[in-house]
C-alpha positions as CSV (number, residue, x, y, z in Angstrom):
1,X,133.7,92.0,102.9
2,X,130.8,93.7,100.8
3,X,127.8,92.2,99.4
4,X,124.2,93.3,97.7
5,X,121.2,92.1,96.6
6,X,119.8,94.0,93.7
7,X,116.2,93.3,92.4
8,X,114.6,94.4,88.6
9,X,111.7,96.1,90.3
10,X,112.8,97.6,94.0
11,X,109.5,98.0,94.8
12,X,109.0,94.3,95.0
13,X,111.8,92.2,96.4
14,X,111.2,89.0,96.1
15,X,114.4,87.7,98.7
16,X,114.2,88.9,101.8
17,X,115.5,87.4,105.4
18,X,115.2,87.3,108.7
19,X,118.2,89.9,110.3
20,X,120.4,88.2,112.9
21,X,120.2,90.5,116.3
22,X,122.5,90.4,119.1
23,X,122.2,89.3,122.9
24,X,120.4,86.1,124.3
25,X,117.3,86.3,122.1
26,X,115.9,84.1,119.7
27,X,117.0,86.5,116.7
28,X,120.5,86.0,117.6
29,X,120.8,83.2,114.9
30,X,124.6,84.0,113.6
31,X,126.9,82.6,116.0
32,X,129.6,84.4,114.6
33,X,132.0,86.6,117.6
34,X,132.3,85.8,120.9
35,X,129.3,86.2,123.0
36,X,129.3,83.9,126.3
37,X,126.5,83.7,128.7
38,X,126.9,82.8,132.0
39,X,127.8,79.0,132.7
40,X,124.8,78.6,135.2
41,X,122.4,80.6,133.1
42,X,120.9,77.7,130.6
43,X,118.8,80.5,129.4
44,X,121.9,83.0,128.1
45,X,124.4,80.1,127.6
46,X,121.9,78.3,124.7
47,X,122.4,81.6,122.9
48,X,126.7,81.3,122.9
49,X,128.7,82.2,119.8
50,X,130.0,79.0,118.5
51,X,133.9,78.4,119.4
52,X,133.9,81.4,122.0
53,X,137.3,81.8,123.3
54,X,138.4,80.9,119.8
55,X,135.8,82.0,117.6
56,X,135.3,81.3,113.7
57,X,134.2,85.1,113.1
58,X,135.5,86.7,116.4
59,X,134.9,90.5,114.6
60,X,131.2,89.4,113.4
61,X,132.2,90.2,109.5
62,X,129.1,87.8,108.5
63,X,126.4,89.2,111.3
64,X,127.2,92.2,108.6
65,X,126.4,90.3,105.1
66,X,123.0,91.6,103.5
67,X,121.9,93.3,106.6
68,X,122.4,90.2,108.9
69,X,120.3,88.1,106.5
70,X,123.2,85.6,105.7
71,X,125.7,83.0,107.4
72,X,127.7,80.4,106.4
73,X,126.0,76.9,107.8
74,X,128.8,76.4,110.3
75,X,128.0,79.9,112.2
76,X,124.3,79.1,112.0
77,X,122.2,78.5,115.4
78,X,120.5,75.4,116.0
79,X,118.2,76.1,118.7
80,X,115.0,74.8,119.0
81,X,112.2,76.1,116.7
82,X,114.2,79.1,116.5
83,X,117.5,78.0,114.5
84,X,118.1,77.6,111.3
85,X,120.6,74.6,111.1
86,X,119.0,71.3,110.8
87,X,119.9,68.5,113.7
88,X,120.3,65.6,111.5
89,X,122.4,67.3,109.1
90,X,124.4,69.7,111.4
91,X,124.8,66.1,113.5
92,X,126.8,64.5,110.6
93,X,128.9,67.4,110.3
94,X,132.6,66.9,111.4
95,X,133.8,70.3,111.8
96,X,130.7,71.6,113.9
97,X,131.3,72.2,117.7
98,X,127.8,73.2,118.9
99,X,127.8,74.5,122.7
């Protein structure tokens, strides 16, 4: 998968994100691949990729999209202050699995 962003003057973007990083850290917002924390570790296990053991994105293609700037809404963390998916909405979806 490939993708760009192009602007009319590269001097001054206008579009610009937030890059997804990887590990148990409050930039790790795409929960694409297959990252598990330990079960007894609340602190790594908040940070798990969504559907490990069966992932939706187990080789990370969309951690790769516009420099990690952009997810699908189903691979998108809702942690806290930190995530980006809303609760109410994220709630009321069927297909979500959050761990």
């Amino acid at each position: 998968m490939h993708s760009s962003i192009t602007f009319d003057d590269p001097a001054r973007p206008w579009l610009l994100g937030i890059s997804d990083a990887e590990g148990f850290n409050q930039l790790n917002w795409i929960r694409a691949g297959n990252q598990e924390g330990a079960s007894d570790v609340p602190s790594e296990v908040i940070f798990n990729d969504l559907k490990t053991g069966n992932p939706l994105d187990e080789d990370e293609v969309y951690e790769g999209i516009l420099g990690g700037t952009w997810a699908p809404y189903c691979l998108v963390s809702l942690h806290g202050r930190c995530g980006a998916a809303q609760r109410r909405s994220r709630e009321a979806s069927e297909h979500r699995t959050d761990h």
